[in-house]
mmCIF file as Biopython writes it, N, C-alpha, C and O atoms, coordinates in Angstrom:
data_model
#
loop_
_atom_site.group_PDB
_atom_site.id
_atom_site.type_symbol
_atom_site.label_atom_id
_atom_site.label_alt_id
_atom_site.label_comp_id
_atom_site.label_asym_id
_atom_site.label_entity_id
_atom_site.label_seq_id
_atom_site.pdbx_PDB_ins_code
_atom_site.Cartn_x
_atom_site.Cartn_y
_atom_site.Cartn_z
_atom_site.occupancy
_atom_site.B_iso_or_equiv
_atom_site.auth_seq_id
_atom_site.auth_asym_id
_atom_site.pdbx_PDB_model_num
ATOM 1   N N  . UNK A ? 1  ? -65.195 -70.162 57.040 1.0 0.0 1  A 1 
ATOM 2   C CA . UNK A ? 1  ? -64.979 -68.799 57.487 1.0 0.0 1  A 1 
ATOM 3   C C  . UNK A ? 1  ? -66.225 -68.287 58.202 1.0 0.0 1  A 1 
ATOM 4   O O  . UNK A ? 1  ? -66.065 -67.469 59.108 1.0 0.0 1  A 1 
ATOM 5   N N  . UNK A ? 2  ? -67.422 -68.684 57.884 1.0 0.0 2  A 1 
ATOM 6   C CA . UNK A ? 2  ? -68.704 -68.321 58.280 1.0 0.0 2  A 1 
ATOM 7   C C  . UNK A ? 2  ? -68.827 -69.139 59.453 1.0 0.0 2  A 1 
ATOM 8   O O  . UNK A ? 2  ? -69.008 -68.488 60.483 1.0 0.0 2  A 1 
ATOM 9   N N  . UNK A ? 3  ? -68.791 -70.052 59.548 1.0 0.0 3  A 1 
ATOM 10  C CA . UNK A ? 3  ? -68.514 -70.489 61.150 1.0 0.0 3  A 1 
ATOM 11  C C  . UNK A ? 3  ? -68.138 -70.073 62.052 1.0 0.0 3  A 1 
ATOM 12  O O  . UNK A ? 3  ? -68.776 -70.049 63.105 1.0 0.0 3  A 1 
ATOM 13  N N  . UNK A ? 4  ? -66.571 -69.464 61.835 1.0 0.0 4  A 1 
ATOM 14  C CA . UNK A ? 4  ? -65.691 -69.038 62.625 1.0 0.0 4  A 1 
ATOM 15  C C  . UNK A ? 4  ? -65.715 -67.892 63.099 1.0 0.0 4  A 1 
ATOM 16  O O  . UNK A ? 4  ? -65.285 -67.710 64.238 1.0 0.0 4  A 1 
ATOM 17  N N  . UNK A ? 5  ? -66.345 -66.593 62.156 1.0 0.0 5  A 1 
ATOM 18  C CA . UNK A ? 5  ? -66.788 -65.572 62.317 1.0 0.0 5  A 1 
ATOM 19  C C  . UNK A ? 5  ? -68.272 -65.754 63.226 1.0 0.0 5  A 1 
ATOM 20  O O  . UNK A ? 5  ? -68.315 -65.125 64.283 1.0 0.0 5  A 1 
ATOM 21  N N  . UNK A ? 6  ? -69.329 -66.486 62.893 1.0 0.0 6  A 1 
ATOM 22  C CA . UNK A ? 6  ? -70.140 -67.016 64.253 1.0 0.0 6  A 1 
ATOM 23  C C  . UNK A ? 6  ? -69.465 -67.137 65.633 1.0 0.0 6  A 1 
ATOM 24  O O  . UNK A ? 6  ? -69.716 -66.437 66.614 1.0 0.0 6  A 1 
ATOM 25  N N  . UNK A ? 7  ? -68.780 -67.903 65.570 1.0 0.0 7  A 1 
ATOM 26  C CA . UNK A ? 7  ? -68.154 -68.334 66.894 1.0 0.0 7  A 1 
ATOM 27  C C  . UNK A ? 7  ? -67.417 -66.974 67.848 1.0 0.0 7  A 1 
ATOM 28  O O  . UNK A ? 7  ? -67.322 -66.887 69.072 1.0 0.0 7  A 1 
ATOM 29  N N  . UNK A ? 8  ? -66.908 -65.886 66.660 1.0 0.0 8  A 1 
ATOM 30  C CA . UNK A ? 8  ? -65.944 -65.271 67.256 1.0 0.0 8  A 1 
ATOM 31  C C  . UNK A ? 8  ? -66.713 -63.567 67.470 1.0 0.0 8  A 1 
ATOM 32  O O  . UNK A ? 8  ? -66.417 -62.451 67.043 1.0 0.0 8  A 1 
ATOM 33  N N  . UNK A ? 9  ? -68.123 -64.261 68.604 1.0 0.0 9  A 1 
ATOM 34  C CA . UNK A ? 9  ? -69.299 -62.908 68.391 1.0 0.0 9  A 1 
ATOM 35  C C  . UNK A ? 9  ? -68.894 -62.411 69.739 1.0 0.0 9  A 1 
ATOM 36  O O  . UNK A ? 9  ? -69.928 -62.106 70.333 1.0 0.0 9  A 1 
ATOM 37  N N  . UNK A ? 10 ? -67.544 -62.135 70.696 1.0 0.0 10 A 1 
ATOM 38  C CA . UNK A ? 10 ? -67.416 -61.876 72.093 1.0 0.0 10 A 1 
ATOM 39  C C  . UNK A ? 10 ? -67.292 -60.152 71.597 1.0 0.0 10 A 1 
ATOM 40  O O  . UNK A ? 10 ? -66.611 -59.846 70.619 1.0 0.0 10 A 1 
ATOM 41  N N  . UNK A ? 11 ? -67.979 -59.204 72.345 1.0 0.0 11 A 1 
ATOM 42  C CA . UNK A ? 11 ? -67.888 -58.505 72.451 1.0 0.0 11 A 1 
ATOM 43  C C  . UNK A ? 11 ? -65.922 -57.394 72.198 1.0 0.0 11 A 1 
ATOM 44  O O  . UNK A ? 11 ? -65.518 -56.368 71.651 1.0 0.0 11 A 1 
ATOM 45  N N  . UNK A ? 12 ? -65.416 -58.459 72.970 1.0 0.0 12 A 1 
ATOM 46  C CA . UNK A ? 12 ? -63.611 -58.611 73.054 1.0 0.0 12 A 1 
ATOM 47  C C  . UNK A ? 12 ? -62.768 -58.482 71.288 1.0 0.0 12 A 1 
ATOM 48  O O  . UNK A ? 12 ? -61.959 -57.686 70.812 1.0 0.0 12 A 1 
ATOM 49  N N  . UNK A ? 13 ? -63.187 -59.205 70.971 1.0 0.0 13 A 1 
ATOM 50  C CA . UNK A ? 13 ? -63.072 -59.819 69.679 1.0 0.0 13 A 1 
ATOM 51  C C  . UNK A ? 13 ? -63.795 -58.778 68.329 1.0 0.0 13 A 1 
ATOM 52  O O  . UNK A ? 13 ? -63.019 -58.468 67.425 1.0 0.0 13 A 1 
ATOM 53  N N  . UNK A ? 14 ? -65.143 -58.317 68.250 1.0 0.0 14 A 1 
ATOM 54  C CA . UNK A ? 14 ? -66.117 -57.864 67.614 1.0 0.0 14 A 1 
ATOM 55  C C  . UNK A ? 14 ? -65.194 -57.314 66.206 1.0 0.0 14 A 1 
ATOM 56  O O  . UNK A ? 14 ? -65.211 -57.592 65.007 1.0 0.0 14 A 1 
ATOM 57  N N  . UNK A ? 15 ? -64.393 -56.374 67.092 1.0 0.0 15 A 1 
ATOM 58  C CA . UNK A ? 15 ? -64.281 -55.280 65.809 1.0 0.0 15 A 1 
ATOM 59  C C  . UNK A ? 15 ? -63.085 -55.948 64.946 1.0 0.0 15 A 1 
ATOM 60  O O  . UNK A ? 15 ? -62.625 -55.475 63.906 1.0 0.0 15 A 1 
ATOM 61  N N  . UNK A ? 16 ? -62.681 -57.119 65.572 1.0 0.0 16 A 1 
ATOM 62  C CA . UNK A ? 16 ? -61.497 -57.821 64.384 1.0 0.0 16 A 1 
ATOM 63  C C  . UNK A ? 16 ? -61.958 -59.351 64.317 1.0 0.0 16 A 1 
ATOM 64  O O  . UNK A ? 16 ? -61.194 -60.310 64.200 1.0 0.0 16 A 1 
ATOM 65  N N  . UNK A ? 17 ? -63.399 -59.400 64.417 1.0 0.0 17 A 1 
ATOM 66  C CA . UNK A ? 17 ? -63.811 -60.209 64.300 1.0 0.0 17 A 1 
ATOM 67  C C  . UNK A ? 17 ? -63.310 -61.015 62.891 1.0 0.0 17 A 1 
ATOM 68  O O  . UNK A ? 17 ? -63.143 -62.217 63.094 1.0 0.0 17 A 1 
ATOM 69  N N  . UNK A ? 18 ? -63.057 -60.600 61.591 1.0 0.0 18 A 1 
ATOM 70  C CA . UNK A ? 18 ? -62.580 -60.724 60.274 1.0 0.0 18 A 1 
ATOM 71  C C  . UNK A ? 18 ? -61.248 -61.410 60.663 1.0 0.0 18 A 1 
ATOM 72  O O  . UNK A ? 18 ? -61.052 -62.572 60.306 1.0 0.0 18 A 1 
ATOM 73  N N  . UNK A ? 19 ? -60.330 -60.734 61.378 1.0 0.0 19 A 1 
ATOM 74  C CA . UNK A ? 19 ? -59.164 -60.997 61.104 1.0 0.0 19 A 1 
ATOM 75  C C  . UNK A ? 19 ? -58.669 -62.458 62.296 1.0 0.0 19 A 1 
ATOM 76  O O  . UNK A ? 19 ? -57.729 -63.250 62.225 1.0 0.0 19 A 1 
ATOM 77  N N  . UNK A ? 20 ? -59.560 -62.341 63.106 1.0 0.0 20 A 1 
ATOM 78  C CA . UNK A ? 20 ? -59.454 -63.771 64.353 1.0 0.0 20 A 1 
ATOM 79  C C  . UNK A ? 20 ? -60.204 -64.718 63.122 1.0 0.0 20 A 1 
ATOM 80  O O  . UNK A ? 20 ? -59.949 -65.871 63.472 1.0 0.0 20 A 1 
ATOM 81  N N  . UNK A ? 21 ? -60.602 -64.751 62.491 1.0 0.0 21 A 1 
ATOM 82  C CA . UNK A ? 21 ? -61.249 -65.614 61.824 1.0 0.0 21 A 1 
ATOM 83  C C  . UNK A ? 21 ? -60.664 -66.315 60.940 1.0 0.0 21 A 1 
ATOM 84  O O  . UNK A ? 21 ? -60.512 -67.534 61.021 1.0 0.0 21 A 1 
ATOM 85  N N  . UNK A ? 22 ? -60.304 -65.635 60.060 1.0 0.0 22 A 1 
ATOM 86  C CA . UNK A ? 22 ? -59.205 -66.086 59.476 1.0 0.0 22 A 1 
ATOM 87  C C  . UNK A ? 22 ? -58.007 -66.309 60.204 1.0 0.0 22 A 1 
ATOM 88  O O  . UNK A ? 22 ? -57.404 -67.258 59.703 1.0 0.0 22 A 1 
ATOM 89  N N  . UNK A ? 23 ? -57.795 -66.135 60.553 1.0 0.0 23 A 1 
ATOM 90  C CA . UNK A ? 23 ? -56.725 -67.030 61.689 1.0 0.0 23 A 1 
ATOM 91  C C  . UNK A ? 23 ? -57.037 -68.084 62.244 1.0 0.0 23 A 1 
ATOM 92  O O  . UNK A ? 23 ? -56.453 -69.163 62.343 1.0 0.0 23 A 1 
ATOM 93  N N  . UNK A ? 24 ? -57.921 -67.745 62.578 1.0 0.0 24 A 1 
ATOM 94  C CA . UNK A ? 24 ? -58.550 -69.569 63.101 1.0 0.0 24 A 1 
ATOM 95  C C  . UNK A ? 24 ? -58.599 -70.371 62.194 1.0 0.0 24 A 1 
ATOM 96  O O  . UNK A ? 24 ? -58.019 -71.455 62.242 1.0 0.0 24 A 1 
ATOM 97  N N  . UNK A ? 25 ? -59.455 -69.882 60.994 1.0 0.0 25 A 1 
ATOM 98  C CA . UNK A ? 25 ? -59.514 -71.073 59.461 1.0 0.0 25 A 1 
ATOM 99  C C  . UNK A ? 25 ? -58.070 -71.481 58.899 1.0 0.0 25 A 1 
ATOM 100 O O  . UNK A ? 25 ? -57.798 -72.606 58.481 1.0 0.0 25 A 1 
ATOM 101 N N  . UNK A ? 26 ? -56.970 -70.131 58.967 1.0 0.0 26 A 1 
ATOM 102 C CA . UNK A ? 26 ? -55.726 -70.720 58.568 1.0 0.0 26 A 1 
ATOM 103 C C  . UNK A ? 26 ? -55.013 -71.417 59.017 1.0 0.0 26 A 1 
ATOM 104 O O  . UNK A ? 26 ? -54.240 -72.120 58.366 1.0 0.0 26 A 1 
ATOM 105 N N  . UNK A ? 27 ? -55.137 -71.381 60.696 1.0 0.0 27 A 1 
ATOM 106 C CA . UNK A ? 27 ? -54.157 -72.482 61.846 1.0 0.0 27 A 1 
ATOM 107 C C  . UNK A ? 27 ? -55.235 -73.836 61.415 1.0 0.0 27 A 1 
ATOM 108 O O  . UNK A ? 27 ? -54.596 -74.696 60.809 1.0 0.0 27 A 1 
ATOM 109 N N  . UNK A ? 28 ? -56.143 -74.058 61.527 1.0 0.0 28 A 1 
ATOM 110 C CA . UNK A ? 28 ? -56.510 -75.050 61.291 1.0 0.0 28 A 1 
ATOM 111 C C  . UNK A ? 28 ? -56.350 -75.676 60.036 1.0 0.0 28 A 1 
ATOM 112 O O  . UNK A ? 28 ? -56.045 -76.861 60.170 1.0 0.0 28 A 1 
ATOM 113 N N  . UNK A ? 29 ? -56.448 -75.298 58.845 1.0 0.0 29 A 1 
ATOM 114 C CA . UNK A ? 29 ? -55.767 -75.506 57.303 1.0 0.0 29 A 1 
ATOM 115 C C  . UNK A ? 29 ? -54.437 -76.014 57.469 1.0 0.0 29 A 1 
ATOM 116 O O  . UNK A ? 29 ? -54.103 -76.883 56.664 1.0 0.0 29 A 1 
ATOM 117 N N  . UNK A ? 30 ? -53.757 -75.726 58.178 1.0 0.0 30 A 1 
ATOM 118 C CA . UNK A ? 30 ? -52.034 -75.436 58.222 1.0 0.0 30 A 1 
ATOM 119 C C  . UNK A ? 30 ? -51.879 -77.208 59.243 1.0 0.0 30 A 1 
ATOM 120 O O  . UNK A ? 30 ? -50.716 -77.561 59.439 1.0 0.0 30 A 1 
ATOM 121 N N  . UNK A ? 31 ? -52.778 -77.963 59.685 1.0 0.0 31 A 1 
ATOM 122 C CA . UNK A ? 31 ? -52.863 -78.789 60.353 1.0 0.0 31 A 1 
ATOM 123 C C  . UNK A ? 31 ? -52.985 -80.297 59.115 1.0 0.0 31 A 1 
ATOM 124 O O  . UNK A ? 31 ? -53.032 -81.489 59.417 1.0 0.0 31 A 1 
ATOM 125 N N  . UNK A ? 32 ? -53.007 -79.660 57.701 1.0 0.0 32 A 1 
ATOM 126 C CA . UNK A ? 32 ? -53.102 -80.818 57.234 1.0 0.0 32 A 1 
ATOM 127 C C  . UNK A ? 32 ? -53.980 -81.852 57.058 1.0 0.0 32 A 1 
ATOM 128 O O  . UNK A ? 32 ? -53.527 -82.865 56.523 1.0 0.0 32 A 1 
ATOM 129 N N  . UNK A ? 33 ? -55.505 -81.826 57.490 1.0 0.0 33 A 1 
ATOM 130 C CA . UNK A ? 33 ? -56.315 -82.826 57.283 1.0 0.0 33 A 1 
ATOM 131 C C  . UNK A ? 33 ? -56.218 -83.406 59.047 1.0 0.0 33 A 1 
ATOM 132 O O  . UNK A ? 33 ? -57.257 -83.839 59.546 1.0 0.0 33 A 1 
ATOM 133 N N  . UNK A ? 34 ? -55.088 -83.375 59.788 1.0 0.0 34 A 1 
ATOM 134 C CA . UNK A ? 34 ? -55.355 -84.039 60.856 1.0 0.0 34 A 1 
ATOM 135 C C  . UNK A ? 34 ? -56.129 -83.491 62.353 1.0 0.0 34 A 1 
ATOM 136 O O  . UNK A ? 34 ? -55.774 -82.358 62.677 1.0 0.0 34 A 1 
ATOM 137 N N  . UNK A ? 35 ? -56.736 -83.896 62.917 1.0 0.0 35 A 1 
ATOM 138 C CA . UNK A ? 35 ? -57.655 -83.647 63.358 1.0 0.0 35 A 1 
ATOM 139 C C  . UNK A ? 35 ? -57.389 -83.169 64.923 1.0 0.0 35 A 1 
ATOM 140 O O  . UNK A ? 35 ? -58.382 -82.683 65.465 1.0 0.0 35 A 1 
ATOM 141 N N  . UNK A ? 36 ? -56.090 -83.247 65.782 1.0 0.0 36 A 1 
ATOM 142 C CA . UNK A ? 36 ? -55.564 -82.738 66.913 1.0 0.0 36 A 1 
ATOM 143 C C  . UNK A ? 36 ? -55.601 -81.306 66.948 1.0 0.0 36 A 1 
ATOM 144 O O  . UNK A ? 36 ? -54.706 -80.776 66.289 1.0 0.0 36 A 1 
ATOM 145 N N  . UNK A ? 37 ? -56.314 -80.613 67.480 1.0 0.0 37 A 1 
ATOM 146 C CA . UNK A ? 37 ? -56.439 -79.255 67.751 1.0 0.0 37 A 1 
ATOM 147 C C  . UNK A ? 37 ? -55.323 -78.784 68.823 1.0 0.0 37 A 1 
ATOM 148 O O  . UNK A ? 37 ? -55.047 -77.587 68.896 1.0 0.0 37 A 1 
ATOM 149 N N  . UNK A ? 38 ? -54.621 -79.826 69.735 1.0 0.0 38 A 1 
ATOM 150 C CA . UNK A ? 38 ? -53.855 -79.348 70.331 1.0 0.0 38 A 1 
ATOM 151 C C  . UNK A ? 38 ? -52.694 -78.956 69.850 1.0 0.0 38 A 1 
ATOM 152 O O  . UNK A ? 38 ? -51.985 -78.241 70.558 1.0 0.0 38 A 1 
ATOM 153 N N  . UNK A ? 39 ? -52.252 -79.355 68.512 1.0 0.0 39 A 1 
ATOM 154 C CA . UNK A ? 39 ? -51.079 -78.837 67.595 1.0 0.0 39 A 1 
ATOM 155 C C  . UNK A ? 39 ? -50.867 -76.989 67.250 1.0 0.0 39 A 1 
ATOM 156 O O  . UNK A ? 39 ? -49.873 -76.328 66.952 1.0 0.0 39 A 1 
ATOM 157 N N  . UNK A ? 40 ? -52.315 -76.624 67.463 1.0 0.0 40 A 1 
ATOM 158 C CA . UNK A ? 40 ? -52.383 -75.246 67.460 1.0 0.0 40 A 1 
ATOM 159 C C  . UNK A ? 40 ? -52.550 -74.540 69.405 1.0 0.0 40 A 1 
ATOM 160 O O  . UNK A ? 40 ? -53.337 -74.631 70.347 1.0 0.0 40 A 1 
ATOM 161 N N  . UNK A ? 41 ? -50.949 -73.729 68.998 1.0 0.0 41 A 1 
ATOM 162 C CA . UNK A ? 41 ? -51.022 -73.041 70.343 1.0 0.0 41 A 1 
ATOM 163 C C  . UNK A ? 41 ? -51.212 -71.578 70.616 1.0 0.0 41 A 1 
ATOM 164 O O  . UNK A ? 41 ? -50.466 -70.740 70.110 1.0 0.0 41 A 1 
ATOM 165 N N  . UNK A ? 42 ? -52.027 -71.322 71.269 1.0 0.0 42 A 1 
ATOM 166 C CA . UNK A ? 42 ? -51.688 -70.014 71.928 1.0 0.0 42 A 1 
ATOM 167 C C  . UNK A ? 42 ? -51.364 -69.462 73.170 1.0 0.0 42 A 1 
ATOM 168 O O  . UNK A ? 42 ? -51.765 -69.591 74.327 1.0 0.0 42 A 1 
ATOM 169 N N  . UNK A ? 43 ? -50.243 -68.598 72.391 1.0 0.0 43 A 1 
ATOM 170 C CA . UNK A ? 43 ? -49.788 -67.742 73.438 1.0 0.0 43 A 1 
ATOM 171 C C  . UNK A ? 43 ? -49.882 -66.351 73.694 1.0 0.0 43 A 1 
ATOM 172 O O  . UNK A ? 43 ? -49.686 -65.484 72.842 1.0 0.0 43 A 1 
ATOM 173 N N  . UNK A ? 44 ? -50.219 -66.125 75.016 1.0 0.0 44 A 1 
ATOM 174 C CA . UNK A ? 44 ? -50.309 -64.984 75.094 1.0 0.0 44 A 1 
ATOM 175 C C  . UNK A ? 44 ? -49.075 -64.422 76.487 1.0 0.0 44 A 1 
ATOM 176 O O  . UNK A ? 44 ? -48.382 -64.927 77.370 1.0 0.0 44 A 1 
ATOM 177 N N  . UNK A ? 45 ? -49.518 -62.665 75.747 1.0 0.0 45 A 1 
ATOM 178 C CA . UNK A ? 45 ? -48.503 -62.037 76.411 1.0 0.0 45 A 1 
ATOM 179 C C  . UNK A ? 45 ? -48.985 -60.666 77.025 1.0 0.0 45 A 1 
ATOM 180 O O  . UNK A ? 45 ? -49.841 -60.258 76.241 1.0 0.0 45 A 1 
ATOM 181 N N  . UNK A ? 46 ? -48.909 -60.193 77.566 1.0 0.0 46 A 1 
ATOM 182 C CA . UNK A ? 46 ? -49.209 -58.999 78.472 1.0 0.0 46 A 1 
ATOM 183 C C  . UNK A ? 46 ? -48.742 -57.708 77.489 1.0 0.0 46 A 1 
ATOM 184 O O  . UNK A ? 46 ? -47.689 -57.592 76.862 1.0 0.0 46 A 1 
ATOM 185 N N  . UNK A ? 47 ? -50.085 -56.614 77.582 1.0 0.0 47 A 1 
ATOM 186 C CA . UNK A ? 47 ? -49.226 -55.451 76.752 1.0 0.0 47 A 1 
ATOM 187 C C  . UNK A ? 47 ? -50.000 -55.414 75.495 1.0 0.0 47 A 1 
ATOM 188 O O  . UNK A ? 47 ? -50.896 -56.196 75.178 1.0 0.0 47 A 1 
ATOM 189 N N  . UNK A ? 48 ? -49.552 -54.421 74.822 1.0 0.0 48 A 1 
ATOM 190 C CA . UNK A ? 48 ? -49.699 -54.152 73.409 1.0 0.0 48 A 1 
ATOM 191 C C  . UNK A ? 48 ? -51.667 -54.212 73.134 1.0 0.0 48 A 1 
ATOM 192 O O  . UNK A ? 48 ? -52.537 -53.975 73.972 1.0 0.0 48 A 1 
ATOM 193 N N  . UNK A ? 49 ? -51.833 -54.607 71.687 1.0 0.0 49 A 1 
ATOM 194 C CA . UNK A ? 49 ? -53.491 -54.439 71.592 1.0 0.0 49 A 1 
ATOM 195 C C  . UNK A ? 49 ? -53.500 -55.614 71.001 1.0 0.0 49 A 1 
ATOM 196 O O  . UNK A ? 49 ? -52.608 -56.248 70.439 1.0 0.0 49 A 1 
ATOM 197 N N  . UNK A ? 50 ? -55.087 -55.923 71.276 1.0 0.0 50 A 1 
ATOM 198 C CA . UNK A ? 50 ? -55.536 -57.283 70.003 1.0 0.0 50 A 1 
ATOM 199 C C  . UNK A ? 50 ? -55.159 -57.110 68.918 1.0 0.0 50 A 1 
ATOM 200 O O  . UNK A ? 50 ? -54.597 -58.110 68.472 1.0 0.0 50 A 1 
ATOM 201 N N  . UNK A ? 51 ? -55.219 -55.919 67.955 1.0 0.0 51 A 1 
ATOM 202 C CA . UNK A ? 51 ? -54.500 -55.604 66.720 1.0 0.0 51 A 1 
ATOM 203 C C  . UNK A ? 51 ? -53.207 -56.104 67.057 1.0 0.0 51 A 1 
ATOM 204 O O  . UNK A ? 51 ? -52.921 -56.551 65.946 1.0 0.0 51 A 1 
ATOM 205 N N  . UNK A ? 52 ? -52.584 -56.265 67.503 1.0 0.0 52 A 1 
ATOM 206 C CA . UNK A ? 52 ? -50.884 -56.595 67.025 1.0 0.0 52 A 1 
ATOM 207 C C  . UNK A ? 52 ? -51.062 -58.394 67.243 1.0 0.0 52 A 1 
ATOM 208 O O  . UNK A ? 52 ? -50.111 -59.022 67.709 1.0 0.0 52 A 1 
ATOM 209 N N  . UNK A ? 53 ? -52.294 -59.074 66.876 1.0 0.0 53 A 1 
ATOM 210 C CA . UNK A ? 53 ? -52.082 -60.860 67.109 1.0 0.0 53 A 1 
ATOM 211 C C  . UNK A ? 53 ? -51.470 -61.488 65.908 1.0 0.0 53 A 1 
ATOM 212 O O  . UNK A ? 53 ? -51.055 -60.603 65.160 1.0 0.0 53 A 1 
ATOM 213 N N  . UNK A ? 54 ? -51.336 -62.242 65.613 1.0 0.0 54 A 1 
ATOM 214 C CA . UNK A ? 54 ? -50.708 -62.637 63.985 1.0 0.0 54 A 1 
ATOM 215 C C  . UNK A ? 54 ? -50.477 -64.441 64.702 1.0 0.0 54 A 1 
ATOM 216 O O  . UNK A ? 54 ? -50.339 -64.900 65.836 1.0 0.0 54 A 1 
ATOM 217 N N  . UNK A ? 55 ? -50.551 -65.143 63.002 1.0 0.0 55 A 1 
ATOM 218 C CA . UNK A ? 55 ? -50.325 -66.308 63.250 1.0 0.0 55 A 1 
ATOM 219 C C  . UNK A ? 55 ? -49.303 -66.775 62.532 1.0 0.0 55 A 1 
ATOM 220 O O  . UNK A ? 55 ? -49.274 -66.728 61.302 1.0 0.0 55 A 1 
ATOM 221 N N  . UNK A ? 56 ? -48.126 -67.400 63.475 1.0 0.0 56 A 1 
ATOM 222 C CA . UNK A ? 56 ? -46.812 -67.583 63.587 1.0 0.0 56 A 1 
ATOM 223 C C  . UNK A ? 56 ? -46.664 -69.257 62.710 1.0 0.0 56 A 1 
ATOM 224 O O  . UNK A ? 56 ? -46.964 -70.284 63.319 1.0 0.0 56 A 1 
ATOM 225 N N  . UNK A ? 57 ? -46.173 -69.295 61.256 1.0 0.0 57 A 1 
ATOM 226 C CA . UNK A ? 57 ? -45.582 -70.692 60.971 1.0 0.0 57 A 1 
ATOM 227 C C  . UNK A ? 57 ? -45.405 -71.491 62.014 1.0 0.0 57 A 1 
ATOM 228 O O  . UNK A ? 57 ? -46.122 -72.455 62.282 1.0 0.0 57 A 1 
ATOM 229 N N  . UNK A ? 58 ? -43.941 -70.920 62.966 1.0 0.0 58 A 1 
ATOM 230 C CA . UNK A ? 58 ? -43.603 -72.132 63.651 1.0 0.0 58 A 1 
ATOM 231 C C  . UNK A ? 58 ? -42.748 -71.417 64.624 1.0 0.0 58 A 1 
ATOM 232 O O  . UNK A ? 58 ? -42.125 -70.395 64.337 1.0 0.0 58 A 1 
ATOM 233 N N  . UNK A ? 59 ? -42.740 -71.913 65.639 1.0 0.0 59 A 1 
ATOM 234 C CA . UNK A ? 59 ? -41.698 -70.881 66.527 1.0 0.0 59 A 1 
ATOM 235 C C  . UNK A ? 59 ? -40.601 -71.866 67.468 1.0 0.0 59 A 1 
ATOM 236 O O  . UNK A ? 59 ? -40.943 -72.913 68.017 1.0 0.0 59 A 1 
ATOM 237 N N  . UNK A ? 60 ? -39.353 -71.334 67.510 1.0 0.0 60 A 1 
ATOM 238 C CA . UNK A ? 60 ? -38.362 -72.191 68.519 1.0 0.0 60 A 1 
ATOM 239 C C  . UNK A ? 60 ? -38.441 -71.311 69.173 1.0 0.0 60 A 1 
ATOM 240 O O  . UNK A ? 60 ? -38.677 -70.170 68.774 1.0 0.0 60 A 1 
ATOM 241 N N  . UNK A ? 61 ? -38.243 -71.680 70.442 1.0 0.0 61 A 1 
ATOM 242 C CA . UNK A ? 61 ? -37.782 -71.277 72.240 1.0 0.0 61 A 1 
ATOM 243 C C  . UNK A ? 61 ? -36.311 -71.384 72.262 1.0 0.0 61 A 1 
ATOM 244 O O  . UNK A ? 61 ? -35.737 -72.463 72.109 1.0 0.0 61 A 1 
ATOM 245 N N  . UNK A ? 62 ? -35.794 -70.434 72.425 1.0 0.0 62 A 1 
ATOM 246 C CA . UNK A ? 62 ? -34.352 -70.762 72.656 1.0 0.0 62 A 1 
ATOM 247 C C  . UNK A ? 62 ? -34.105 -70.650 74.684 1.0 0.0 62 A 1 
ATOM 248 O O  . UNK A ? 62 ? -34.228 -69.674 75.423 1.0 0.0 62 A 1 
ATOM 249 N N  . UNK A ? 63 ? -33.781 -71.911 74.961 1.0 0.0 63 A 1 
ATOM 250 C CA . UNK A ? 63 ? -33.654 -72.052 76.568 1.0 0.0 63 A 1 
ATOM 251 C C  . UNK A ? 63 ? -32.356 -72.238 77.399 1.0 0.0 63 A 1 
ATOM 252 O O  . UNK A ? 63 ? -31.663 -72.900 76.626 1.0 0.0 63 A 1 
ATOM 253 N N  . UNK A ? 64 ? -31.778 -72.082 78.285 1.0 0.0 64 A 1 
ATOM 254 C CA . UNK A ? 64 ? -30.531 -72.318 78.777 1.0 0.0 64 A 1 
ATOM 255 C C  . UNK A ? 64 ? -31.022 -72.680 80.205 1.0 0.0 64 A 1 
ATOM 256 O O  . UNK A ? 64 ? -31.908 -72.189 80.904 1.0 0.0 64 A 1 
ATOM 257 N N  . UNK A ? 65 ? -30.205 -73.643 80.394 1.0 0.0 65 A 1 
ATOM 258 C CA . UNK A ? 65 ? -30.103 -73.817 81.658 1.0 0.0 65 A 1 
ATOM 259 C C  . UNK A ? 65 ? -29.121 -73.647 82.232 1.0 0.0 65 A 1 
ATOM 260 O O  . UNK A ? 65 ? -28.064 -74.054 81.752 1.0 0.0 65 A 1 
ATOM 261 N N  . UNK A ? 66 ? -29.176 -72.767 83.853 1.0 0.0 66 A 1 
ATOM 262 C CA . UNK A ? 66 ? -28.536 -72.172 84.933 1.0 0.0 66 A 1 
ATOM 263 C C  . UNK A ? 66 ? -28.080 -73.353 85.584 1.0 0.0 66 A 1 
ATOM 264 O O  . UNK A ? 66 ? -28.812 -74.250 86.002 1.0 0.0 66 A 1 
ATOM 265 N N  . UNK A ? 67 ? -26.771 -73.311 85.655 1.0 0.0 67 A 1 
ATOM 266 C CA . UNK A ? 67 ? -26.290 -74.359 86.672 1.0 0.0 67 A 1 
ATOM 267 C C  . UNK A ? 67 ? -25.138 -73.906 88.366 1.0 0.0 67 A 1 
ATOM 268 O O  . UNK A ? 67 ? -23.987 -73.699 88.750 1.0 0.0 67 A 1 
ATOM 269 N N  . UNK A ? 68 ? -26.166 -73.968 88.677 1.0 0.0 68 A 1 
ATOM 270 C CA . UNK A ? 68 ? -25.138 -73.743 90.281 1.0 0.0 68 A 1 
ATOM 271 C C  . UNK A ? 68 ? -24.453 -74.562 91.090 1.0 0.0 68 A 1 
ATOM 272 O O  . UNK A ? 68 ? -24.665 -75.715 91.466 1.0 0.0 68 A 1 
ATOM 273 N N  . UNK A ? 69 ? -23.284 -73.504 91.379 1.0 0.0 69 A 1 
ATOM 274 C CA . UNK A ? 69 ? -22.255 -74.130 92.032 1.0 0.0 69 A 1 
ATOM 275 C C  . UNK A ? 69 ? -22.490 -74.541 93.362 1.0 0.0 69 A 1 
ATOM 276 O O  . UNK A ? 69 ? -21.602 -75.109 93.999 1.0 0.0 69 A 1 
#
């Protein structure tokens, strides 16, 4: 946690510095011992505040594809 809170000194970040932190320590926990960092994604979205970030179990995309005549 003390690491992560190091790491997470951007001005951007500062005042929820606590709560990105723990988020970071928990997505990485949630990885199981294995060592691919690319298993953890983020996404971002336009809008709203850094307060509303949260870290998501697991998420499906529901997609359709358009087919033209």
């Amino acid at each position: 946690m003390n690491i992560a809170m190091t790491t997470l000194s951007s001005k951007l970040v500062h005042q929820e510095k606590e709560k990105f932190s723990r988020m970071a320590v928990d997505a990485v926990l949630r990885l199981k011992g294995q060592d691919n960092l690319d298993y953890i994604q983020i996404i971002k979205k336009l809008g709203g505040s850094i307060k509303d970030s949260f870290l998501c179990e697991g998420l499906i995309l529901e997609k359709s594809i358009a087919i033209s005549s």
